[in-house]
KOLGU-824895 format. One line per 4 residues: number of its first residue (from 0); for each residue x, y, z of C-alpha. Coordinates in pm, 1 decimal. Example, Ala and Ser with C-alpha at 12.3 -4.5 7.8 and 13.67 -1.06 7.14 Angstrom:
# residues 2
0> 1230.0:-450.0:780.0 | 1367.0:-106.0:714.0
***
This chain:
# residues 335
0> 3661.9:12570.6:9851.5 | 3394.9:12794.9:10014.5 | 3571.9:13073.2:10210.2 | 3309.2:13164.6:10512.4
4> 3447.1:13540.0:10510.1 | 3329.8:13549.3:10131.1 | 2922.0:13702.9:10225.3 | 2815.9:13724.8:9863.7
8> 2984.4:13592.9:9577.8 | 2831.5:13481.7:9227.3 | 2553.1:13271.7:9326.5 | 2259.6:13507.8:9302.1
12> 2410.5:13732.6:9030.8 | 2433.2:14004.8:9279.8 | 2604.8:14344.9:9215.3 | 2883.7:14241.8:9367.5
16> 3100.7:14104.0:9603.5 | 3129.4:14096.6:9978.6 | 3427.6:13985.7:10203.5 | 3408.0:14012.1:10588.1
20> 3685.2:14181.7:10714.9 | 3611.6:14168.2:11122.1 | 3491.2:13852.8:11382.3 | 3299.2:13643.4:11213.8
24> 3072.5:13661.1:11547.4 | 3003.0:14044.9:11494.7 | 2717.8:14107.2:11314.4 | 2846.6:14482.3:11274.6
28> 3185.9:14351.7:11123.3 | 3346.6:14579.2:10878.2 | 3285.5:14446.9:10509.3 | 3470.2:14511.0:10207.5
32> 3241.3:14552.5:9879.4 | 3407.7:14491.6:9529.4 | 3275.5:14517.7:9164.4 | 3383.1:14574.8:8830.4
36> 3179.0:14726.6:8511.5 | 3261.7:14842.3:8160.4 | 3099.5:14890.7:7791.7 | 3157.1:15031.2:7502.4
40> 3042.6:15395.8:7434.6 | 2700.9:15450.0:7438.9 | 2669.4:15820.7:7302.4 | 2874.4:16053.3:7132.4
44> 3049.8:16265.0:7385.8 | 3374.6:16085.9:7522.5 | 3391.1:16301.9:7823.2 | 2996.8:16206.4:7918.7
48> 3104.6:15863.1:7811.6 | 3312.2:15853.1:8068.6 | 3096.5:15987.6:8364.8 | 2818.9:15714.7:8246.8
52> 3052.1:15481.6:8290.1 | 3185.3:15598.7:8636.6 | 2818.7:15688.1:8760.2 | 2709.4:15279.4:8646.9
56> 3036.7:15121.3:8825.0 | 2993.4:15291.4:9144.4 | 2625.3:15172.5:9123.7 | 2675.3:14836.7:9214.9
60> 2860.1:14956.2:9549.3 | 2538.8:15174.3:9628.4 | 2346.0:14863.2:9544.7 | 2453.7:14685.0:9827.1
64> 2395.3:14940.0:10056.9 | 2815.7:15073.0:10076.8 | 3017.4:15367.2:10014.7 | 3299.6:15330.8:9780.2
68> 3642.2:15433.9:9895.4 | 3875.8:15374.5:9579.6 | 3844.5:15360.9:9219.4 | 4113.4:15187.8:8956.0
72> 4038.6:15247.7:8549.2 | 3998.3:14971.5:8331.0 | 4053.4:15128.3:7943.8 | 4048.4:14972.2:7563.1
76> 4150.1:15208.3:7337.8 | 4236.5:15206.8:6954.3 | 4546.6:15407.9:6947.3 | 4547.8:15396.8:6564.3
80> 4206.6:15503.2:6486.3 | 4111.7:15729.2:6697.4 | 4343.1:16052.6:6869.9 | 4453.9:15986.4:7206.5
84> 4275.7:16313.2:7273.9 | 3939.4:16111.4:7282.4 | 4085.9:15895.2:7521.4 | 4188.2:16203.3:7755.8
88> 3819.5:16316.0:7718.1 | 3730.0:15976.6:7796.4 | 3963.8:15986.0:8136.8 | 3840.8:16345.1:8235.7
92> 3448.2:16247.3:8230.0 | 3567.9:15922.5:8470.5 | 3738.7:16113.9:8706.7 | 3449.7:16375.9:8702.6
96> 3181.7:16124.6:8835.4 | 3399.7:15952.2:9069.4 | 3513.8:16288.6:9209.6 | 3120.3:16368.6:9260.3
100> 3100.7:16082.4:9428.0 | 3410.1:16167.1:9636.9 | 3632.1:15853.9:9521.9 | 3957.0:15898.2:9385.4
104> 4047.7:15713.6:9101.6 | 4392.9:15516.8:9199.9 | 4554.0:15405.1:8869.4 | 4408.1:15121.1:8647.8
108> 4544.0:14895.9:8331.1 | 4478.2:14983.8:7969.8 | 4522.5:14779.7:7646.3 | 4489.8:14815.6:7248.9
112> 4143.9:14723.0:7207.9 | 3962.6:14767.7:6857.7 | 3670.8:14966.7:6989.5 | 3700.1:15201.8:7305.8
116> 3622.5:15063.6:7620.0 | 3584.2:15216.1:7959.6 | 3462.8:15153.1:8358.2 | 3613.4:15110.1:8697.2
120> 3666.8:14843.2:8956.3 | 3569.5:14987.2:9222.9 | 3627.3:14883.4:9611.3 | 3378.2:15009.5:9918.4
124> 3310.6:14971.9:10244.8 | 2991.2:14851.0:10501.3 | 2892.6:14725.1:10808.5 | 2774.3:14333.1:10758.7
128> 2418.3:14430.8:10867.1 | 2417.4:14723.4:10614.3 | 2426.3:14492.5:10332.0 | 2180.9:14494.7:10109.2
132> 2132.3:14198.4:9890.5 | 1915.3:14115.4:9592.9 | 1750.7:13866.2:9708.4 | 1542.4:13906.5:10057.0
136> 1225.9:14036.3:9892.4 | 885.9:13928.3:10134.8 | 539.2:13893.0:10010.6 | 320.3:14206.4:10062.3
140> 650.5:14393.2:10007.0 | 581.0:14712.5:9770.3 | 860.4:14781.7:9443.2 | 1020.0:15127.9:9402.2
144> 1191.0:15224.6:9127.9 | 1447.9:15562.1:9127.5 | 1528.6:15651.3:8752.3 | 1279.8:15610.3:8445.8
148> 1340.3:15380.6:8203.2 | 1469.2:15408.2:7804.0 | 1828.1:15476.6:7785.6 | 1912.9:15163.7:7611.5
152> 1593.2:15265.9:7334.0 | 1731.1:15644.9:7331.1 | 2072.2:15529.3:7267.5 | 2012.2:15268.1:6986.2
156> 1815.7:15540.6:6828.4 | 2123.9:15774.3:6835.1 | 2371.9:15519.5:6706.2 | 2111.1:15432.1:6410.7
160> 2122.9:15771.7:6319.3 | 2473.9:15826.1:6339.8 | 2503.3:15524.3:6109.1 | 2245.4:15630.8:5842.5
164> 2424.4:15959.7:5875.0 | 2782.2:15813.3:5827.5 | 2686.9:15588.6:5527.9 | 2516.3:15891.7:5374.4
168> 2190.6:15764.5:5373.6 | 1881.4:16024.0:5412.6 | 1766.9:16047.4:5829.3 | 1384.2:16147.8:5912.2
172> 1398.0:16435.2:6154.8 | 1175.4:16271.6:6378.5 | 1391.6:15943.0:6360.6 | 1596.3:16012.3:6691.5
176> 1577.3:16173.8:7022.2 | 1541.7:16556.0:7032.5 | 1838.3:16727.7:7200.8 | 1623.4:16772.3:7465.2
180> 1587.5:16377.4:7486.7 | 1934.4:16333.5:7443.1 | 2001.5:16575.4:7683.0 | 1783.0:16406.5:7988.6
184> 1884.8:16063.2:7897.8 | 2259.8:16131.4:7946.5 | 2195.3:16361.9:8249.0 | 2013.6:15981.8:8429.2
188> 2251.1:15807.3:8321.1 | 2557.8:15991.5:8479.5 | 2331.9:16063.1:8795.5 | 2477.7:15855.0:9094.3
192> 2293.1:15671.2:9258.5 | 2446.8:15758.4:9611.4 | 2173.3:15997.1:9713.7 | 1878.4:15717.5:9663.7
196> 2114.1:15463.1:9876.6 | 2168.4:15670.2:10149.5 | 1797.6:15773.6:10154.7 | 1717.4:15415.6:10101.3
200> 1991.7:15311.4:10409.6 | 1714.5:15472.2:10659.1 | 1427.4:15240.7:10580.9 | 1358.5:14866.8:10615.7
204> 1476.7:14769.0:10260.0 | 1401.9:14408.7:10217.6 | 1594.6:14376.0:9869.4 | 1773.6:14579.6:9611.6
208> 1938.9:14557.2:9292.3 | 2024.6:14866.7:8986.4 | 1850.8:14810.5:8686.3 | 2137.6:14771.1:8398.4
212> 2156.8:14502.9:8122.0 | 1885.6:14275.7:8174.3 | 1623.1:14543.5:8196.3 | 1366.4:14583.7:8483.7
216> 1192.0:14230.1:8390.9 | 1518.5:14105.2:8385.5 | 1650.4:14195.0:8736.4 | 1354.9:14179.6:8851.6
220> 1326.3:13827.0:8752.3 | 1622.4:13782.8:8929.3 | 1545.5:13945.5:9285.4 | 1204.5:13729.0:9308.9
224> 1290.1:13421.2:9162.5 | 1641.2:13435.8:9455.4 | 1348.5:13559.7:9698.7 | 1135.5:13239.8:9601.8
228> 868.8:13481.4:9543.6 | 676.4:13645.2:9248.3 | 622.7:13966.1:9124.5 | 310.0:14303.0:9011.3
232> 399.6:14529.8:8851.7 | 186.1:14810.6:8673.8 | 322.9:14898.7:8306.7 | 156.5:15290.1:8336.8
236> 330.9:15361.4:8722.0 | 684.7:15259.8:8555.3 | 843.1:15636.6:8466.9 | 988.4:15648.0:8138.7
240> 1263.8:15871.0:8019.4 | 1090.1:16151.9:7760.0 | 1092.8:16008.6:7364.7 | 1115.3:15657.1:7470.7
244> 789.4:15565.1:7446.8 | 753.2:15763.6:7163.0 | 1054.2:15518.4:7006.1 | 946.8:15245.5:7139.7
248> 633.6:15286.0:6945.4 | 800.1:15291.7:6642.1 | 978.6:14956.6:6711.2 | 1284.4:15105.5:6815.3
252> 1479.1:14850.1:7068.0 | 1815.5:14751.3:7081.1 | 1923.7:14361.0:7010.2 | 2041.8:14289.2:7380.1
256> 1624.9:14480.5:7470.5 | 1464.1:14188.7:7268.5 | 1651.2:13966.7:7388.2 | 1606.6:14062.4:7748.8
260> 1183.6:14001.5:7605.1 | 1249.9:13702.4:7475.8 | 1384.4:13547.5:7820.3 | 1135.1:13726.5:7999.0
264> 812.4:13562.5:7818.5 | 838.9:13238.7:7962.3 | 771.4:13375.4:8329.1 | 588.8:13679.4:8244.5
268> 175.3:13697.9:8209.7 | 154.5:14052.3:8020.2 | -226.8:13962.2:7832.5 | -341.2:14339.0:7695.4
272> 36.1:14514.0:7775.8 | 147.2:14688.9:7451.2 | 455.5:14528.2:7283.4 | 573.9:14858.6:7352.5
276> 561.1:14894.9:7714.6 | 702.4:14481.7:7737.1 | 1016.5:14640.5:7510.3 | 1083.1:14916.5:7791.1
280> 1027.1:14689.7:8074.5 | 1275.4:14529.6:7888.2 | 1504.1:14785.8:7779.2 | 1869.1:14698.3:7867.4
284> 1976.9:15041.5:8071.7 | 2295.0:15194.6:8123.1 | 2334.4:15356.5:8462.6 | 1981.5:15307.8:8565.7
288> 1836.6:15334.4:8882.4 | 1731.7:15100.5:9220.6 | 1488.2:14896.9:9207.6 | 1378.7:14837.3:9594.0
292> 1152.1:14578.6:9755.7 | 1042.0:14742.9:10115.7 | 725.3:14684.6:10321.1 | 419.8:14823.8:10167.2
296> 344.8:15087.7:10445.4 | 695.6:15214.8:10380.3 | 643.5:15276.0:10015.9 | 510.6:15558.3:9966.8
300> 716.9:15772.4:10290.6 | 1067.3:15618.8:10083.4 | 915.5:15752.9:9758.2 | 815.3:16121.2:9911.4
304> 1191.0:16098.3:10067.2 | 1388.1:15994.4:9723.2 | 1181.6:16275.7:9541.8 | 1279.0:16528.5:9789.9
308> 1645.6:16423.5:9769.7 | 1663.2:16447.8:9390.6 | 1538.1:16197.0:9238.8 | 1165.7:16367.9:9126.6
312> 1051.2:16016.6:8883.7 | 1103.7:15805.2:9203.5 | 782.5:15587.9:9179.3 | 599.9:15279.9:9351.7
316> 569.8:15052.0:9070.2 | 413.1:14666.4:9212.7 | 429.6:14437.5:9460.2 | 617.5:14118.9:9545.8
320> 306.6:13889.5:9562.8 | 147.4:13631.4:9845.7 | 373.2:13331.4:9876.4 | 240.3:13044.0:9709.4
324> 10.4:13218.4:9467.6 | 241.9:13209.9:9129.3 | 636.7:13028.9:9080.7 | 960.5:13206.5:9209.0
328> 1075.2:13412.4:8921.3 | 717.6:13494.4:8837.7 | 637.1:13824.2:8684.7 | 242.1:13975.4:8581.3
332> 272.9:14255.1:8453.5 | -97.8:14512.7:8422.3 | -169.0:14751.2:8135.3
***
């Protein structure tokens, strides 16, 4: 049975959930905002393992326009193949991005698991009209996006190598990211996405969603086609993380990447766009940034303000189009 204090629940795949805690009448009632996230490590480091996986839980809590307040660990481990040391490294990089983003971490529940395993469930606060949804979006509205693109290529270049290293089979210099790749990729991923919410919090935001799994086509996809509109977007504006284009170009793309293209090509018109560009519109990211629909004489005054509060690749890249002119869910993408 519907529960009208439940705001959002699962019915637009939004970041997560939203339960009104004050008079239904208020339209300033206090909210409470809860998600949930974990995966599987995505590069070598436990300790920045753990701060990626922090930094991408408390992203769906900035998504909706909240602040977290509490943090509880959810942890696989395998206690027999790996030192419990890795684990404590694991732990320590968890608590070190949810202590940058002031949230104390509260307890959690662990099991045995055959591979490690690591996020947070994470509980925030906001007003009712300080929610921001992913769906919303208006025609004319301009897209920003806060973090470049790639992680998901980077990383399934890094685990390739690994593998080719482990089995003992020769690895081309060139067949990976530089450490100065690596180095940028994990220092995105672990960036919190606070600052770009709270600059975001003092413009008219229409819509907004973080760009994880299903890639930028894929969420995307998502916050027209619950807006009933459809979607620009220019493949050259959207920044990209350094050596993943370079990848990319080489064919580089992780499984859950082609198949985030393969849903995509049904509503996408991309005649002339690269195959590489369509695989890092499609890359499935880890920790990635906001994607936000605002009014197009906004765009460009919320760009100039996320740049100045840290996040430098902050770029305008599309527009949700006229209403009418192409299907909800609709995406053209221009070379």
């Amino acid at each position: 049975m519907a529960d009208p204090r439940a705001l959002v629940g699962f019915e637009t795949s939004d970041d997560a959930a939203v339960f009104r805690m004050g008079d239904a009448a208020d339209p300033d009632a206090e909210t409470i905002v809860s998600t949930m996230d974990f995966f599987t490590p995505v590069v070598e480091s436990p300790f920045d393992f753990g701060r990626i996986a922090a930094a991408n839980a408390l992203s769906d809590v900035y998504a909706m326009g909240a602040e977290p307040l509490f943090a509880l660990n959810i942890v696989g481990f395998p206690v027999k193949a790996l030192p419990l040391e890795v684990l404590g490294e694991i732990l320590r990089g968890g608590a070190a991005g949810a202590a940058e983003a002031g949230v104390p971490i509260l307890g959690g529940h662990s099991v045995e698991f055959d591979v490690p395993v690591y996020g947070l469930a994470v509980t925030g606060r906001a007003k009712a009209s300080a929610i921001r949804r992913n769906v919303g979006a208006r025609p004319g509205d301009a897209l920003v996006v806060t973090k470049g693109l790639g992680t998901g290529i980077l990383t399934a270049a890094l685990r390739a190598r690994a593998l080719a290293w482990a089995a003992g089979k020769p690895v081309a210099a060139d067949s990976g990211p530089t450490p100065e790749e690596e180095a940028a990729a994990v220092a995105s991923m672990a960036r919190l996405n606070r600052d770009a919410a709270r600059v975001a919090a003092r413009f008219p935001v229409s819509a907004c969603t973080d760009v994880t799994g299903f890639g930028l086509l894929g969420h995307l996809g998502s916050m027209s086609r619950g807006s009933e509109a459809a979607a620009e977007i220019s493949a050259g504006a959207v920044p990209v993380l350094p050596g993943a284009r370079r990848l990319a170009l080489a064919g580089v793309a992780s499984g859950g990447t082609r198949k985030n293209l393969a849903a995509a090509l049904a509503s996408l018109a991309a005649e002339g766009v690269p195959e590489a560009d369509l695989l890092l519109l499609a890359d499935a990211q880890t920790s990635g940034g906001l994607l936000f629909s605002v009014p197009a004489v906004e765009a460009d005054s919320l760009v100039a303000a996320l740049r100045q509060a840290g996040d430098g690749i902050a770029a305008r890249i599309g527009r949700i189009l006229p209403a009418g002119e192409r299907p909800p869910g609709w995406i053209r993408v221009l070379h």
